[in-house]
Structures are given as C-alpha cells and as structure tokens.
matplotlib code that plots the C-alpha trace (Angstrom):
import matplotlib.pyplot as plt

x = [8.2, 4.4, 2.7, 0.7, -1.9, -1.5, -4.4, -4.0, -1.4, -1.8, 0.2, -0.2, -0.4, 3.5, 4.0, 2.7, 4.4, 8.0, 8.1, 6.4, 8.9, 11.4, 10.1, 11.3, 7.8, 6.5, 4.5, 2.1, 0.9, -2.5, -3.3, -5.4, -2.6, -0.4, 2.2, 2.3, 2.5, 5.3, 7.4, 6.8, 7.2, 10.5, 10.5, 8.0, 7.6, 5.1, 3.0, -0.8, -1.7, -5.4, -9.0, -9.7, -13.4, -12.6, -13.8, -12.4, -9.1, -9.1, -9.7, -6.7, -4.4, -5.2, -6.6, -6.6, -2.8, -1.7, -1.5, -2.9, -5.0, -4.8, -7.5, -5.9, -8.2, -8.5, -10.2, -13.2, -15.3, -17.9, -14.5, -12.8, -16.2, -17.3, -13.4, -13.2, -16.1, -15.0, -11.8, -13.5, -15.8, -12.6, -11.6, -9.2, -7.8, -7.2, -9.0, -7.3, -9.0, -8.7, -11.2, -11.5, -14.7, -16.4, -19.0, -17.2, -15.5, -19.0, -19.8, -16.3, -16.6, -20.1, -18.5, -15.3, -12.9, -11.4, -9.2, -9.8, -7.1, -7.4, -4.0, -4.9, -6.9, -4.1, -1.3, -3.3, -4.3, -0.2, 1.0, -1.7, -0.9, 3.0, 2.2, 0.1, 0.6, 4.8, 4.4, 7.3, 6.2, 2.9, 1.5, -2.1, -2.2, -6.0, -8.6, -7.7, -4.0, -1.0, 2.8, 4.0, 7.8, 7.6, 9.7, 10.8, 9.7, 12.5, 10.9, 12.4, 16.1, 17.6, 14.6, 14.6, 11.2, 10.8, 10.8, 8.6, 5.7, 5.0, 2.9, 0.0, 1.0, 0.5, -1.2, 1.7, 4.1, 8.0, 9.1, 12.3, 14.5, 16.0, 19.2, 20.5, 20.3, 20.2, 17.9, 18.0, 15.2, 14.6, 14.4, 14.2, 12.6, 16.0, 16.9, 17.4, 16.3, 19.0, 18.3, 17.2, 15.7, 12.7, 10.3, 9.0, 5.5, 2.7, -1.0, -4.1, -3.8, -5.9, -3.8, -0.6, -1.8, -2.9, 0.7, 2.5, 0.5, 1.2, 4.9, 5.7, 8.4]
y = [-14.5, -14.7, -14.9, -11.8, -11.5, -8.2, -7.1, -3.5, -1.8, 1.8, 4.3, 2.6, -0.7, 0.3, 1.6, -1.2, -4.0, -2.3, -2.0, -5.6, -7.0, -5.0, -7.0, -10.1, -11.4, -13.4, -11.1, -12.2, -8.9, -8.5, -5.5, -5.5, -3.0, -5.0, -2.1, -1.8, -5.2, -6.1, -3.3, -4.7, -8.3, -8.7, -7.7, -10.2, -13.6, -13.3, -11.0, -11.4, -9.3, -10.1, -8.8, -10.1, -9.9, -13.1, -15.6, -18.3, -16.7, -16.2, -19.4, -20.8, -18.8, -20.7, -18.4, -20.0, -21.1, -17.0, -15.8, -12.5, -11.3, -7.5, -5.4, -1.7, -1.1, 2.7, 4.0, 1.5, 1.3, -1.5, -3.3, -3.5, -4.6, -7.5, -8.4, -8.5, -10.6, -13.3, -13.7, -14.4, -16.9, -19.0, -19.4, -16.1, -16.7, -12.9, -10.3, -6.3, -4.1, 0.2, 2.3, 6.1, 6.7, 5.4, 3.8, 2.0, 0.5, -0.4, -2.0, -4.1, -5.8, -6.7, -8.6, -10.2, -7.8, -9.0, -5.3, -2.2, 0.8, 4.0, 5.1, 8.9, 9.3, 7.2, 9.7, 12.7, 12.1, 10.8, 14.1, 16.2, 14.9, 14.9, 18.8, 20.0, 17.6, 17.8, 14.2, 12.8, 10.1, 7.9, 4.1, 3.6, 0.0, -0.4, 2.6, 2.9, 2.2, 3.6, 4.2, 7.6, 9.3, 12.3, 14.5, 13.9, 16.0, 18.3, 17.3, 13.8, 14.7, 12.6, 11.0, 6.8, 5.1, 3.7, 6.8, 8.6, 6.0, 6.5, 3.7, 4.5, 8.3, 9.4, 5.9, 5.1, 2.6, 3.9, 1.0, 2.5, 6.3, 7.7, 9.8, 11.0, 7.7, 5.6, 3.4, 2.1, -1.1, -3.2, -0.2, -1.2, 0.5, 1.9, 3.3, 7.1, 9.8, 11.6, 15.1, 15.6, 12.3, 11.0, 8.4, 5.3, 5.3, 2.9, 3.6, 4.4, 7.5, 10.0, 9.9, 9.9, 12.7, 14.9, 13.6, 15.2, 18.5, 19.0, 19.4, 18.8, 20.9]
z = [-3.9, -4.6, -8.6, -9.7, -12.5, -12.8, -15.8, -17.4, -17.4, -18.2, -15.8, -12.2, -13.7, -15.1, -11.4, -9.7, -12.0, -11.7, -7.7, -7.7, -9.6, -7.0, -4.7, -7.0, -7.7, -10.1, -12.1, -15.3, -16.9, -19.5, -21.5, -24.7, -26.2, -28.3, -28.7, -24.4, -24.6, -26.8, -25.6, -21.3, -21.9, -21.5, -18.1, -17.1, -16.7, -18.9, -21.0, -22.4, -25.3, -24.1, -23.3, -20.1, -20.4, -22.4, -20.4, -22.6, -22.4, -18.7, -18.2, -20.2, -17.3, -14.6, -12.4, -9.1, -9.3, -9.0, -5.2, -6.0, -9.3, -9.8, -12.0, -12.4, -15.0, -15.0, -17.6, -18.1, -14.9, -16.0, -17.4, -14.2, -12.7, -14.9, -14.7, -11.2, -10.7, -14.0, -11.7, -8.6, -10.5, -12.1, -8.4, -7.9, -4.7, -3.8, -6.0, -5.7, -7.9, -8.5, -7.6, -8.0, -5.9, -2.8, -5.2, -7.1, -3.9, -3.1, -6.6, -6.7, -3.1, -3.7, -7.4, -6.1, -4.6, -1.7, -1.2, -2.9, -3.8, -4.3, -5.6, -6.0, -3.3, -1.0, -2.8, -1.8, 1.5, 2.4, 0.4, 2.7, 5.9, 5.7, 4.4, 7.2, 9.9, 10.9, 9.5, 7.3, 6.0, 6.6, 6.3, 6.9, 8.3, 8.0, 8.3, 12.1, 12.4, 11.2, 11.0, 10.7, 11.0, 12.7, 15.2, 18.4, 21.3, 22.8, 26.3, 25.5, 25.2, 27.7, 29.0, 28.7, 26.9, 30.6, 32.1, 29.8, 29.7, 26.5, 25.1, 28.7, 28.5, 24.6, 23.1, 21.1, 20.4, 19.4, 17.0, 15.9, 15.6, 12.6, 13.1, 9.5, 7.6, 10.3, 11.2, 15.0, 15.8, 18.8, 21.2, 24.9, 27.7, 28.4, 25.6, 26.0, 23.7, 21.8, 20.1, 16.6, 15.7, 14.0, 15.5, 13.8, 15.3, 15.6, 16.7, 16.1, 13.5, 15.6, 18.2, 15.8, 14.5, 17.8, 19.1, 15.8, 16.4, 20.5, 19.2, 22.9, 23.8]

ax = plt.figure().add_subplot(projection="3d")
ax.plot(x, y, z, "-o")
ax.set_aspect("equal")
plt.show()
C-alpha cells in the first residue's frame, strides 16, 4: 500500500482515485470544489476542499511524507504547472502530473515532474493499435518496450517454445498463454503450443507489432 496526494479531481482524477483505491492505497484527494469534495470524501482517507496553489496550505500536508503526489489538473494549464513545481519545492518525493500536448510535457519536467501522462493520447493510441494491429490488448512499458496479447500463429500448433526458438528467431519473449479465461505462467522451453490461444508477449513494440502483422500461418 503506498499514500497518494492525488490534487483535482475532475473526470480522470475520479478515474484515477477509484482504481487507486482498488489497489487498496492510501489516497488523500484536493479539489477547490466544495460540492466534488463533500460528496468523494467518504471514500478517502482524506479529502481537501483546497486550492493547491496555496502554498501555505500545501505546506500544512506534509508533502514529503506521501510516496507519490499526483496533479490531474485538466482544465487549467498554468495551474497544473505552478502546482507541480510548489510540490517539488515542499520536497515531493515523486511528482506525476497530466499533460494533453507534447509542450506541456516539456514545460512540466523542466518544473518538477518526475513522470508525465497523457490519458487521452495513451487511450487512443491503445484503442488504435488493438483496432488495426490483431492486437488485443496493449501495455507500453516505456517508449520502447511493451506487452501486448495477441494471436498465436497456426505454424505453432504443436510446436514446443524450445523448438520454435522464439525469443533469437522473432525477438520476443512469451510470458504467459490465455485459453478462454485461463491464464497459464511460468512457461518452460517445453511447453508445447496448443490451438486457439493468446500470447502474453514482451519486447520491444516494433517488433511486437511486425510479429502481430506476419499472422504466421
């Protein structure tokens, strides 16, 4: 379990507070809305009706004793900005702010940021790849590496991992199947290839995704 600041909570700050408490975290939420406020607190450890471009106020939450500060200010650019940087300066251990554009990315890194999200650009490119790409689902690991669920080859049927070399041959790295429901891990170089499954894959996405368009046969 870690503790969250999480400050504003418009639509994704809702989102993001319901699937981190999911996760059974500590969360501490902040919102200048009174009515937002008073009708989410009792889902939280604890609610702020707050601005957070109060320094004063800031400082009374001790800042640096939260694992992770979150600023998903949406609506106010130069909010979100000044915010990001007052956390950093009260000693924010791990600043994650929301960005909409590429220059804003740039503005919050160079005043705090340690990460940077892009919830509707990260929605649209997922939703575009598992659309056009045989993908069916996707997790980008970092801007070069990711996990995606896609088919498995009818050339594999009854073929071991061993035997098809597949980490040398296609660059990849099968981390677990899907059959149905089902959910088989800890694969070893014999296991053999049933039909009809989806693979758990790891690598760099390029190659994921010239793999998922061969659609080896």
């Amino acid at each position: 379990m870690k503790s969250i600041l999480l400050i504003g909570m418009g639509k994704f700050g809702q989102l993001l507070g319901k699937q981190l408490l999911k996760l059974k975290n500590e969360v501490v939420i902040v919102d200048k809305n009174e009515e937002i406020i008073n009708r989410l607190a009792s889902s939280y450890a604890s609610a702020k009706i707050m601005n957070a471009l109060n320094t004063e106020s800031l400082q009374m939450m001790d800042i640096p004793s939260y694992d992770s500060c979150v600023v998903a200010i949406g609506d106010d650019f130069q909010s979100s900005l000044e915010v990001t940087s007052l956390l950093k300066e009260l000693g924010a251990k791990h600043v994650v702010s929301r960005a909409t554009t590429q220059i804003q990315r740039k503005f919050l890194l160079r005043n705090g940021a340690d990460e940077v999200i892009y919830p509707d650009l990260d929605i649209a490119e997922k939703v575009a790849i598992t659309l056009t790409e045989h993908v069916h689902d996707y997790i980008e690991i970092d801007p070069k590496y990711s996990v995606m669920e896609i088919d498995s080859p009818t050339a594999w049927v009854g073929k071991s991992i061993a035997e098809l070399n597949i980490r040398k041959k296609y660059n990849l790295n099968v981390l677990a199947v899907r059959i149905g429901e089902e959910t088989i891990g800890d694969l070893t170089p014999e296991y053999v290839f049933p039909s009809k499954v989806h693979l758990l894959v790891f690598g760099q996405t390029t190659n994921l995704l010239k793999f998922s368009r061969r659609r080896i046969r």
